[in-house]
C-alpha positions as CSV (number, residue, x, y, z in Angstrom):
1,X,0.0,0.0,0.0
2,X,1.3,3.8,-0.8
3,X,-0.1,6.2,1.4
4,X,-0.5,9.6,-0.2
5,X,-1.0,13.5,1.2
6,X,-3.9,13.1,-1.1
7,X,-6.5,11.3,0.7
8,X,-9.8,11.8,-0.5
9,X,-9.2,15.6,-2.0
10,X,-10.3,16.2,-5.4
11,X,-8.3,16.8,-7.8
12,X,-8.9,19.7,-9.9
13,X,-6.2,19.6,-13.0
14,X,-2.7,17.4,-13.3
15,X,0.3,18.1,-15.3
16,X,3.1,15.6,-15.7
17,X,6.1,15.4,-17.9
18,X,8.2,12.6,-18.2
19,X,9.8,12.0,-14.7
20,X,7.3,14.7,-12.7
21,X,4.0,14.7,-11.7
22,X,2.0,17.8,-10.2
23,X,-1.8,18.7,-9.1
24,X,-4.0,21.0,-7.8
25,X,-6.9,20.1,-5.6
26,X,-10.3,21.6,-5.2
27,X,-8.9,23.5,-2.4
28,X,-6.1,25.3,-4.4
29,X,-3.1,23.0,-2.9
30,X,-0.5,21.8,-5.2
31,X,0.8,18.0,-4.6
32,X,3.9,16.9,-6.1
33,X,5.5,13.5,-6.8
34,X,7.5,11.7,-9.6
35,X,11.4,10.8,-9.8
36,X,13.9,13.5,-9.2
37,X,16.3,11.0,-11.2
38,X,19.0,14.0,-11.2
39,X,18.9,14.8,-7.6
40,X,18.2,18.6,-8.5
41,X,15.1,19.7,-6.9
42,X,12.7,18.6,-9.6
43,X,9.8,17.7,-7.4
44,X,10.0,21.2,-5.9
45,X,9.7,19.7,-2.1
46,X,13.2,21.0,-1.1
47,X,14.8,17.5,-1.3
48,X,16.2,16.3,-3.7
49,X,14.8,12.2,-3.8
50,X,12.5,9.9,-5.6
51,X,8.6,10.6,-4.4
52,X,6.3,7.7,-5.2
53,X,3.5,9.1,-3.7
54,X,1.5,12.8,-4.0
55,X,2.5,14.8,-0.9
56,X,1.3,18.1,-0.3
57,X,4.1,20.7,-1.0
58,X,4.5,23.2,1.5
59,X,6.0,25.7,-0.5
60,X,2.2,27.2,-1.1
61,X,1.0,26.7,2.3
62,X,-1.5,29.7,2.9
63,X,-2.0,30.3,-0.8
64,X,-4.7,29.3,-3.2
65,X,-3.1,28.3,-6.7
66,X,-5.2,28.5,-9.8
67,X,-3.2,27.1,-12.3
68,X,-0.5,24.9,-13.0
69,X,2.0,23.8,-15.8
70,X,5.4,21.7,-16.4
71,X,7.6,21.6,-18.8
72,X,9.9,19.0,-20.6
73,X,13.4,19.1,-19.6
């Protein structure tokens, strides 16, 4: 079993590229996961490691996000 940030939250879009995947819930909070294969920060969590499961970044804690996009490397 994977647990996940997610829970039962809705999600409202999803953008992914190759080794990164993003979303936004109805409530406006972005959750990131994929494979930060080049240890650079991909992911956008502050650490710099594989995530095989959403997790809620904190880096918009307090904020509503509208929108979201990725793009290839």
């Amino acid at each position: 079993m994977i647990n996940s940030d997610l829970g039962s939250k809705k999600i409202k879009k999803l953008v992914c590229n190759n080794d990164v995947i993003h979303s936004i819930s109805e409530d406006g909070q972005v959750y990131s996961w994929g494979n930060d294969r080049d240890k650079t920060g991909l992911l956008g969590l502050g650490l710099n490691y594989n995530q095989p499961s959403p997790v809620l970044n904190t880096n918009f804690t307090n904020k509503k996000i509208i929108d979201i996009s990725l793009s290839e490397k």
